[in-house]
SENU-146736 format. One record per residue (C-alpha): residue number from 0; residue in three letters; chain; x negated, y, z negated. Coordinates in steps of 0.5 Angstrom, whole numbers, plus 500, padded with zeros to 3 digits. Each point is the difference from the previous one (the first is absolute). Example, Ala and Ser with C-alpha at 12.3 -4.5 7.8 and 13.67 -1.06 7.14 Angstrom:
2
<0; ala; A; <475; 491; 484>>
<1; ser; A; <498; 507; 502>>
END
This chain:
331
<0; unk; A; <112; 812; 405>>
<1; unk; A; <498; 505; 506>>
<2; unk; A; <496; 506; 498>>
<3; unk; A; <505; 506; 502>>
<4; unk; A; <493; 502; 506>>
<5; unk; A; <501; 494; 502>>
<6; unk; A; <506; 499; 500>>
<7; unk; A; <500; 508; 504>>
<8; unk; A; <495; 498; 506>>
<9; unk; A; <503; 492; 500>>
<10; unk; A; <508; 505; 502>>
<11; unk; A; <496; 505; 504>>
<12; unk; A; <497; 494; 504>>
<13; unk; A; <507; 496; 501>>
<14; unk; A; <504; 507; 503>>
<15; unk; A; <494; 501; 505>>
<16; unk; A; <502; 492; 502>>
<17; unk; A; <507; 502; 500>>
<18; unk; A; <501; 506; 503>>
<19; unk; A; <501; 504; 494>>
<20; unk; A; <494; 505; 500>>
<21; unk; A; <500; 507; 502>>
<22; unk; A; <496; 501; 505>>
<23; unk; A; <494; 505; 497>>
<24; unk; A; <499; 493; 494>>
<25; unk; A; <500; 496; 508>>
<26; unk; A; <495; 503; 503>>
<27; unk; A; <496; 500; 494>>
<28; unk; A; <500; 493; 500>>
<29; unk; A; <500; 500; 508>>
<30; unk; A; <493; 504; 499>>
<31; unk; A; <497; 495; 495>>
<32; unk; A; <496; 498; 507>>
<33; unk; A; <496; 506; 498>>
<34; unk; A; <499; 499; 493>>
<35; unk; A; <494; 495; 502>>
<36; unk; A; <498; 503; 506>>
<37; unk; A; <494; 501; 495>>
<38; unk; A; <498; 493; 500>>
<39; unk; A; <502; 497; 506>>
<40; unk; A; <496; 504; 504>>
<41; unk; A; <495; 497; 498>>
<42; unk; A; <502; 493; 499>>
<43; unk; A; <506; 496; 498>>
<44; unk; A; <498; 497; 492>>
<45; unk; A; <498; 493; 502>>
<46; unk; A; <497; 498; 492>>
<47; unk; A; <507; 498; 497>>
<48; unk; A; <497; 501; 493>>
<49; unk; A; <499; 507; 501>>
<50; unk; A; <506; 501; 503>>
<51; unk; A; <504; 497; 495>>
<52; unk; A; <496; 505; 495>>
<53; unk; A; <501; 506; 504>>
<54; unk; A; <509; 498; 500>>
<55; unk; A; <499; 499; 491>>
<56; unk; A; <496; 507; 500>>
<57; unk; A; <505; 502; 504>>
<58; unk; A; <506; 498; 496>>
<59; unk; A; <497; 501; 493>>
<60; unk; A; <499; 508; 502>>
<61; unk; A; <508; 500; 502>>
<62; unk; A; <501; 497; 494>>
<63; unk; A; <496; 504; 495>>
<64; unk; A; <503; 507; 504>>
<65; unk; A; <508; 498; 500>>
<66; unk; A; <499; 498; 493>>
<67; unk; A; <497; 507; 498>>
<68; unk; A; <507; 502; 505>>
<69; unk; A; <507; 501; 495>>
<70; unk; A; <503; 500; 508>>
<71; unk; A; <496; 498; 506>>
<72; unk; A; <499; 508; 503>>
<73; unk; A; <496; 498; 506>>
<74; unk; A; <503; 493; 503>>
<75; unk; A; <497; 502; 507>>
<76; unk; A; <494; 499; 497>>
<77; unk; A; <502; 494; 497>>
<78; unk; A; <502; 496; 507>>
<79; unk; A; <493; 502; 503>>
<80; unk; A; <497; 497; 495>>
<81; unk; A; <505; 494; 499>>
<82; unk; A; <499; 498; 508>>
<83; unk; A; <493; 500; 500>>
<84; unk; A; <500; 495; 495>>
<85; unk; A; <504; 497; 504>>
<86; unk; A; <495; 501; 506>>
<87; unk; A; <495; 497; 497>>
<88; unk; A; <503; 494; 497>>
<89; unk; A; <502; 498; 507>>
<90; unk; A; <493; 502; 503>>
<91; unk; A; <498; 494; 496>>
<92; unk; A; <505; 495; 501>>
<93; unk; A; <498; 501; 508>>
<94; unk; A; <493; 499; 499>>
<95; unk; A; <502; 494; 496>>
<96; unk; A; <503; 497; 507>>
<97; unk; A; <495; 503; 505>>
<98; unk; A; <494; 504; 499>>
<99; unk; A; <499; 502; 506>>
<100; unk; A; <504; 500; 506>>
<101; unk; A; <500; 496; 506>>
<102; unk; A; <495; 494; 496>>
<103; unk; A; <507; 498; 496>>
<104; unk; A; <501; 492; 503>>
<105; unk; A; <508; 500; 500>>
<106; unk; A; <502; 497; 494>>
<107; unk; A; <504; 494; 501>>
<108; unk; A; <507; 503; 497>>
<109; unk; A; <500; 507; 503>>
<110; unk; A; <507; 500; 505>>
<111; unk; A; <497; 500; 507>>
<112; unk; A; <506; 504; 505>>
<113; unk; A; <498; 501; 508>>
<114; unk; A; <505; 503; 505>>
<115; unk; A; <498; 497; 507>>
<116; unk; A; <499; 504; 506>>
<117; unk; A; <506; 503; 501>>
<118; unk; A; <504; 499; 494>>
<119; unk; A; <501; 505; 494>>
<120; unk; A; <502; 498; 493>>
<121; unk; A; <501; 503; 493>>
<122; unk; A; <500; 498; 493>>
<123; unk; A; <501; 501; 494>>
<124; unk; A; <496; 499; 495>>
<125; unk; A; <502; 498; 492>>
<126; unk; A; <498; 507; 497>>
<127; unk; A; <506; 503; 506>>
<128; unk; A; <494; 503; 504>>
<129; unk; A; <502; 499; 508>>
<130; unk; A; <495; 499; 505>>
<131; unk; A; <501; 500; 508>>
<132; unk; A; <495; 496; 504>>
<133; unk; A; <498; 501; 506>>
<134; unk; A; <499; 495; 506>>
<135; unk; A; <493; 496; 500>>
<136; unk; A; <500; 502; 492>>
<137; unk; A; <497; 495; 495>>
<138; unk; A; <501; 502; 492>>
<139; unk; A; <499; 497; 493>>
<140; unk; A; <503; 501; 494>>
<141; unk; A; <495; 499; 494>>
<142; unk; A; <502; 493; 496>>
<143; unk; A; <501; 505; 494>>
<144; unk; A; <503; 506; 503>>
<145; unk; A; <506; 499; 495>>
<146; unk; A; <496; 499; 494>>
<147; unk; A; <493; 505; 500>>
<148; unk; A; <501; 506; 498>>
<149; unk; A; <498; 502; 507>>
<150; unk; A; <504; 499; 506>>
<151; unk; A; <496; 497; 506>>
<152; unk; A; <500; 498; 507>>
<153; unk; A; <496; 499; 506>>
<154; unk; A; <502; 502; 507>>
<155; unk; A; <495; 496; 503>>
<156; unk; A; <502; 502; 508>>
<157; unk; A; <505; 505; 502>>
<158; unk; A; <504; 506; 499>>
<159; unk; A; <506; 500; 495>>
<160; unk; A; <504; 505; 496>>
<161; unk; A; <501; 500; 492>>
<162; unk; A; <506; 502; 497>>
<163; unk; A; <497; 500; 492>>
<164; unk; A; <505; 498; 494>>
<165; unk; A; <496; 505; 495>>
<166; unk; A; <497; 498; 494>>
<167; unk; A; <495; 505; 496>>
<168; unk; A; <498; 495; 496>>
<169; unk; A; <498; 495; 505>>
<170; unk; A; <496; 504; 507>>
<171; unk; A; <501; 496; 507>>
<172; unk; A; <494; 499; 504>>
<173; unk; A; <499; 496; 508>>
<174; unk; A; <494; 498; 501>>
<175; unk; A; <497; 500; 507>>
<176; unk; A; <493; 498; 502>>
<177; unk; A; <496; 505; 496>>
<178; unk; A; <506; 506; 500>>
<179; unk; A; <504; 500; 494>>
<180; unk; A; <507; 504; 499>>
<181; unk; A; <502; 501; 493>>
<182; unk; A; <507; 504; 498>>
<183; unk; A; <506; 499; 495>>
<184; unk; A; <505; 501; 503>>
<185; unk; A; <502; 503; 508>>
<186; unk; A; <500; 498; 507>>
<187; unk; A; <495; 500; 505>>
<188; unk; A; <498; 497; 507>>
<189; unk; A; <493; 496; 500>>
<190; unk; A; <497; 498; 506>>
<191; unk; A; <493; 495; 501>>
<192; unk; A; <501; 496; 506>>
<193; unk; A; <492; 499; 502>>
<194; unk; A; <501; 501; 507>>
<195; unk; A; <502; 508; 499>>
<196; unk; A; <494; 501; 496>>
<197; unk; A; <503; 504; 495>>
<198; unk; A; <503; 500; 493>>
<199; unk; A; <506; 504; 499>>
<200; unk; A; <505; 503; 495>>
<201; unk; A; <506; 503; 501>>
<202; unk; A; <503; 504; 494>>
<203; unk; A; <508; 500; 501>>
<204; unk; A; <502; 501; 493>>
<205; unk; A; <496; 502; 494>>
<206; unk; A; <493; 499; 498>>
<207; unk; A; <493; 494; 502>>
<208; unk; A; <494; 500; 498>>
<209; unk; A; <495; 497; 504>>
<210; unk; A; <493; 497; 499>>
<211; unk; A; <494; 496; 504>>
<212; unk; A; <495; 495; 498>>
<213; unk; A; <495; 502; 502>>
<214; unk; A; <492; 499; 498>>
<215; unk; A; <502; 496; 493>>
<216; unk; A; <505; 506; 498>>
<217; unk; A; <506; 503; 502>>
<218; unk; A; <500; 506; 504>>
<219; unk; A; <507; 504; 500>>
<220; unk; A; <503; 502; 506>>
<221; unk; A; <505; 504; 497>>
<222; unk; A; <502; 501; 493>>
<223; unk; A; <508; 502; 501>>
<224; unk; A; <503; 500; 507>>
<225; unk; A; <506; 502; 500>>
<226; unk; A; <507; 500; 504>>
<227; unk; A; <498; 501; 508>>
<228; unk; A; <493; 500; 500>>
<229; unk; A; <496; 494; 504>>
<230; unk; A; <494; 498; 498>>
<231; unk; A; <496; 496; 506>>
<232; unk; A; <493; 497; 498>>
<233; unk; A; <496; 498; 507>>
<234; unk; A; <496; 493; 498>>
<235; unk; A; <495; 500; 505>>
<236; unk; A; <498; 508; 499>>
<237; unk; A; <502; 500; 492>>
<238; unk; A; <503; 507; 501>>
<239; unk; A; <506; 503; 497>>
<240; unk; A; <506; 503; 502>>
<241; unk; A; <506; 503; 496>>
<242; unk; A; <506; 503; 504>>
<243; unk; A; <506; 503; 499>>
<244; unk; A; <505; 495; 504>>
<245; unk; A; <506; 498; 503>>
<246; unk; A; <501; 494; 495>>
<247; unk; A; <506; 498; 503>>
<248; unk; A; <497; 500; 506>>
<249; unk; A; <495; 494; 498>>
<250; unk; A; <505; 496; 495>>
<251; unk; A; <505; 500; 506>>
<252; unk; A; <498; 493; 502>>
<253; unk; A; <503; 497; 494>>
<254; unk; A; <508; 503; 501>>
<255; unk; A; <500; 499; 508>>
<256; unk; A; <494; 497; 503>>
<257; unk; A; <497; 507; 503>>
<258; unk; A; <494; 499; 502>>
<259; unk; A; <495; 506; 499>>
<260; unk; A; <493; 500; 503>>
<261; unk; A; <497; 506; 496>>
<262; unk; A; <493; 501; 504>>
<263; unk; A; <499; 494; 503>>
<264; unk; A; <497; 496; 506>>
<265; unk; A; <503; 497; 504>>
<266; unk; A; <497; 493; 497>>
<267; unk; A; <503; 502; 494>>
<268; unk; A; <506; 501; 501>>
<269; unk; A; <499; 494; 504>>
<270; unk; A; <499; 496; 495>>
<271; unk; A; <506; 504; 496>>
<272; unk; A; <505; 498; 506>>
<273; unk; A; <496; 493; 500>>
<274; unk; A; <503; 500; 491>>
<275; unk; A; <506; 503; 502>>
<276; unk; A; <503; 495; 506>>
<277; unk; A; <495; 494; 498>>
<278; unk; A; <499; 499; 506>>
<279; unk; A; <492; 499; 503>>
<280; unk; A; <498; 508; 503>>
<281; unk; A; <492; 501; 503>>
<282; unk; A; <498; 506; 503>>
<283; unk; A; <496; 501; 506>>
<284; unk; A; <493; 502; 500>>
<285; unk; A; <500; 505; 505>>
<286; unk; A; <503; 508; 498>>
<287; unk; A; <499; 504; 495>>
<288; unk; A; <499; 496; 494>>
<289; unk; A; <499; 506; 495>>
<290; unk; A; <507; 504; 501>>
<291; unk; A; <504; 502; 494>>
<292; unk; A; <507; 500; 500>>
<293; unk; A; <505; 501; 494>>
<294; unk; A; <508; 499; 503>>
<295; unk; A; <506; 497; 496>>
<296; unk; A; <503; 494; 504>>
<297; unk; A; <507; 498; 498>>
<298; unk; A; <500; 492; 500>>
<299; unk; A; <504; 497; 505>>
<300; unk; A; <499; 496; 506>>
<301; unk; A; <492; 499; 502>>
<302; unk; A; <502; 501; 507>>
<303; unk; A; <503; 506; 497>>
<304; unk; A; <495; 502; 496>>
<305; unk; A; <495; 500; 505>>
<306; unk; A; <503; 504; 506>>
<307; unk; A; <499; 506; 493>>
<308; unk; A; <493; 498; 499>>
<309; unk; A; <498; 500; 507>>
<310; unk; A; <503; 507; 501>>
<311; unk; A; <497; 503; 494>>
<312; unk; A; <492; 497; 501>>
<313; unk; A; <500; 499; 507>>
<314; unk; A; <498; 493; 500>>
<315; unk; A; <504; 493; 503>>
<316; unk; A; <501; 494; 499>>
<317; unk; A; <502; 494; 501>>
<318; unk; A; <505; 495; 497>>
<319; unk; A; <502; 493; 499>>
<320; unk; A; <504; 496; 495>>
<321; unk; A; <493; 498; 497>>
<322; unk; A; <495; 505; 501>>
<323; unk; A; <499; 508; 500>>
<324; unk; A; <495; 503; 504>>
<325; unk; A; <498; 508; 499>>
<326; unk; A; <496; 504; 505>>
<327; unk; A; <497; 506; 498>>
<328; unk; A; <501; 506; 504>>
<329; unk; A; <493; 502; 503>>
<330; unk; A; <500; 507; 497>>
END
């Protein structure tokens, strides 16, 4: 028979899944992130042993303490410790499938999507999490994603939305490269295509936590972003960037195709035009090469599309059924 705490954080855990909390007993299993800020600034437990040592101590204390309790007094307290159990038995199962992120060889059962230049797609995975893949995007789903108690997937290559089916118990992670973003139930945008140079996370609705692996261990980037903040990490200067954005902006793409350039070159956004209308787009090596545009353009016909670019950077171009040439303007 269930013991009647277990029985309590088993029922509390069911009502956070299903809704049914208040949104004080919400936020602190939302906040559960910085219950173990303590560890992950420093690093991530990679020995399974004693990670599973800490979760039994864990448990035990709970135990002990709900067992001197006629009636549980403190169950905000309770759902902290619960969830950092949880933290820590799903930090293991990941490490059991890929210890550092970027050396993994893919595993030969993970589901392979690819959405090809100018093409969308969503799916929905078995657990009901959605995700919308952007063009020229490549994305895993681990062999064990329904099994582990750690939800994983790889987005290799691209951007794409989450829309994640919250499950305290069992935490949800996407792997890119050496970037890892862990929540348990939310939705945000991530954005790796290789040629921006940047690693982002838009938060539309509530919170991610963000971790690199970098030097053998892992360095948190932020620990809880929350609702419209952006986090920006430039991969070529390792630097950064938390801001309070628009985040419909960003995650537009996915309701009507808009394609917003937020401080790009010319050659970025070329590449992002090339992605979007899959079509072959090169850019002069003349002009200016090193001017920054942020504009939001809606996705219509190229022709369109270019007549708009050309008025708000003062570059021309050069159009055909094949190729897309841009020339920089020369200040």
């Amino acid at each position: 028979m269930m013991s009647k705490p277990n029985k309590f954080l088993k029922d509390k855990l069911a009502q956070y899944q299903n809704d049914k909390l208040g949104e004080e007993e919400k936020d602190v299993i939302d906040n559960w992130f910085n219950a173990q800020q303590s560890v992950a600034e420093n690093d991530f437990p990679i020995n399974e042993l004693a990670a599973e040592r800490i979760a039994l101590e864990l448990s035990e204390r709970l135990k002990l303490k709900l067992a001197k309790e006629k009636t549980p007094k403190l169950p905000y307290q309770w759902m902290a410790i619960a969830c950092s159990i949880a933290l820590i038995i799903g930090v293991v199962a990941y490490y059991r499938v890929q210890i550092t992120p970027g050396t993994a060889a893919a595993e030969l059962n993970d589901q392979v999507f690819h959405t090809p230049d100018g093409k969308l797609e969503k799916i929905i995975l078995k657990d009901g999490t959605e995700i919308w893949m952007n063009a020229g995007t490549t994305l895993r789903v681990a062999a064990n994603y329904s099994k582990s108690s750690f939800r994983k997937v790889y987005l290799d290559h691209g951007e794409a939305f989450f829309k994640v089916k919250r499950d305290t118990l069992r935490p949800f992670s996407i792997a890119t490269k050496n970037m890892l973003t862990t929540v348990l139930g939310t939705s945000f945008n991530i954005k790796a295509y290789p040629e921006t140079n940047i690693y982002q996370v838009a938060v539309k609705t509530g919170k991610v936590k963000v971790a690199q692996h970098e030097d053998k261990q892992w360095k948190v980037l932020s620990s809880g972003l929350i609702k419209g903040e952006v986090l920006t990490h430039h991969t070529t200067s390792g630097k950064t960037e938390i801001e309070v954005r628009n985040a419909d902006l960003i995650t537009n793409w996915k309701i009507n195709r808009t394609i917003y350039a937020d401080d790009l070159t010319l050659k970025q956004i070329a590449a992002e035009l090339s992605r979007q209308y899959a079509i072959k787009v090169k850019v002069s090596s003349t002009g200016n090469q090193t001017r920054k545009y942020s504009l939001t353009m809606p996705h219509q016909d190229l022709k369109i599309v270019m007549q708009q670019l050309a008025l708000a950077t003062g570059m021309n171009y050069q159009l055909t059924k094949s190729q897309l040439i841009i020339n920089p303007p020369l200040l």
